[in-house]
N, C-alpha and C positions, 0 to 999 in steps of 0.2 A: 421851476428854475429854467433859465434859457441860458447855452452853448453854443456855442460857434466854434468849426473845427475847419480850418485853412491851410492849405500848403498847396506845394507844387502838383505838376503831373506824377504819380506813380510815388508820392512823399511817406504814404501810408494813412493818409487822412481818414479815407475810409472806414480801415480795420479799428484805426483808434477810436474814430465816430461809435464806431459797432458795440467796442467795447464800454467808451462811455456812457451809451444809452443803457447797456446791461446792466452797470453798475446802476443804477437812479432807483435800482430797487423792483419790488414788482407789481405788475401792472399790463395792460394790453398795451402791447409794444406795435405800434404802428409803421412801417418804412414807407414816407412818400416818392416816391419816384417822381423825377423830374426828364430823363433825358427822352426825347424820342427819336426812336431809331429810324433810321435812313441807309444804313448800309451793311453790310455783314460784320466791320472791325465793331459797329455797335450791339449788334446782334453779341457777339463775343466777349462785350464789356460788360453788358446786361447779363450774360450767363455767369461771369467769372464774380459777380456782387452776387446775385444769388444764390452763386453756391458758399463762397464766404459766411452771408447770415443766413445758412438755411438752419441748422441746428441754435440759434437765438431766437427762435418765438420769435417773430415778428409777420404782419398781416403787412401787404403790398397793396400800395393803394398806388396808381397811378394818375397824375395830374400833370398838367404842360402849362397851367394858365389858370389864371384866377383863384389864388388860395383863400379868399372871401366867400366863394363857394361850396365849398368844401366842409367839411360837418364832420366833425371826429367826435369821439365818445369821451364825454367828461372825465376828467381824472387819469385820462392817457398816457403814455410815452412817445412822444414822434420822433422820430428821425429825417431830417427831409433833405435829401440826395437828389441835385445839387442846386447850389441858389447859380451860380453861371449860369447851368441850363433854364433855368427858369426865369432870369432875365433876359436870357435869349429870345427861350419863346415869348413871352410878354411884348417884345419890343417886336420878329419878325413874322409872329404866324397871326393866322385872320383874325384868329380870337381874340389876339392878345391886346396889351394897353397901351403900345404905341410912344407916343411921346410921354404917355404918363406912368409909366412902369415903372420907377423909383415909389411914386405915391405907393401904386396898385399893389407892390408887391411890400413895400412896409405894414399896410393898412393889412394885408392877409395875414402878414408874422403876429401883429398883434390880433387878429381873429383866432388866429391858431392859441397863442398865449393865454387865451382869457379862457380859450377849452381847455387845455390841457396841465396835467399835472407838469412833466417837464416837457423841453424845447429844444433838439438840438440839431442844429444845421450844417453842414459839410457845404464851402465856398471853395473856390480857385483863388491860387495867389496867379498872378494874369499880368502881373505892372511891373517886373523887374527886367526882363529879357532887354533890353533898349532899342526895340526895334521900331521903325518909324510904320505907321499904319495907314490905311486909308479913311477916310472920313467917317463913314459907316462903325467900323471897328473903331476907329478913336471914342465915335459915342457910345457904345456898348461899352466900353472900358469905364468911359466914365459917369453911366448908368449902375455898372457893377461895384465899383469905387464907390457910389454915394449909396448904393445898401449896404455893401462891406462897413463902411463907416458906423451909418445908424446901427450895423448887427452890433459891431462892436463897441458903440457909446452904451446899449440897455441892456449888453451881457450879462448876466453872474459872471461867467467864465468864456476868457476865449485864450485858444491854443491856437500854434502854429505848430505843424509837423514839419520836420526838414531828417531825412532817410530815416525813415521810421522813429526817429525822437520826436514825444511830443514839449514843444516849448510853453510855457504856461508866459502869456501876454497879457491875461487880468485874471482875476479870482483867484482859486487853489486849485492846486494838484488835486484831481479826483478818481485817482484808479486805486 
């Protein structure tokens, strides 16, 4: 099955992601990590998830780019933290897919899907504030928008957190 867990900064997305994967039963619980760090507040972000899922069995696999590459073990659980970061990197670092990172990074969700037992993805809600952007960030917005979308058109289940409630947006309630 595949999930998608969305909300704000600091909504709770995480903890609920953490928990939803727990529930999916058991299995090698895999965490992709997505963010790469560039400064100490990330150094700090990256220790405070990690200590959150350290007692949940789950393997750390770190990735910035190309989820097509990537080889998980049949019958798995992933977790993959977060798709923002990951169309980040897609679109600004050397490796990444540049103007094709909507394809690049749909074409990876379904690589992942066909290995793994469940699927479930932690996104930024990023489109509410009404703040006017610069060019650059208007397209990332609306690179993250059109996999936001596609996560949520092949869902089972997508949630929205808003302070720590999670809102159920398609599927069931799964905790």
């Amino acid at each position: 099955m595949f999930f998608v867990v969305t909300g704000g900064s600091g909504s709770g997305k995480s903890a609920f992601a953490e928990k939803l994967t727990a529930s999916l039963g058991e299995g090698r619980r895999i965490y992709i990590a997505t963010m790469m760090c560039f400064d100490e507040e990330g150094k700090k972000r990256i220790s405070r998830h990690r200590a959150m899922r350290a007692d949940k069995h789950f393997e750390t696999l770190e990735l910035y780019t190309d989820l097509c590459g990537l080889e998980v073990p049949e019958d798995s659980i992933l977790l993959l933290e977060c798709m923002s970061n990951l169309v980040a990197n897609e679109m600004f670092d050397e490796s990444g897919a540049k103007e094709g990172t909507v394809e690049a990074v749909v074409e990876g969700l379904h690589h992942l899907r066909k290995k793994a037992r469940h699927l479930v993805v932690v996104t930024n809600e990023i489109f509410s504030d009404g703040l006017e952007y610069d060019p650059e960030t208007k397209k990332y917005q609306a690179y993250l928008g059109a996999v936001n979308c596609r996560m949520a058109e092949e869902a089972d289940g997508f949630y929205e957190v808003v302070y720590g409630l999670p809102l159920v947006r398609k599927g069931e309630y799964r905790l």
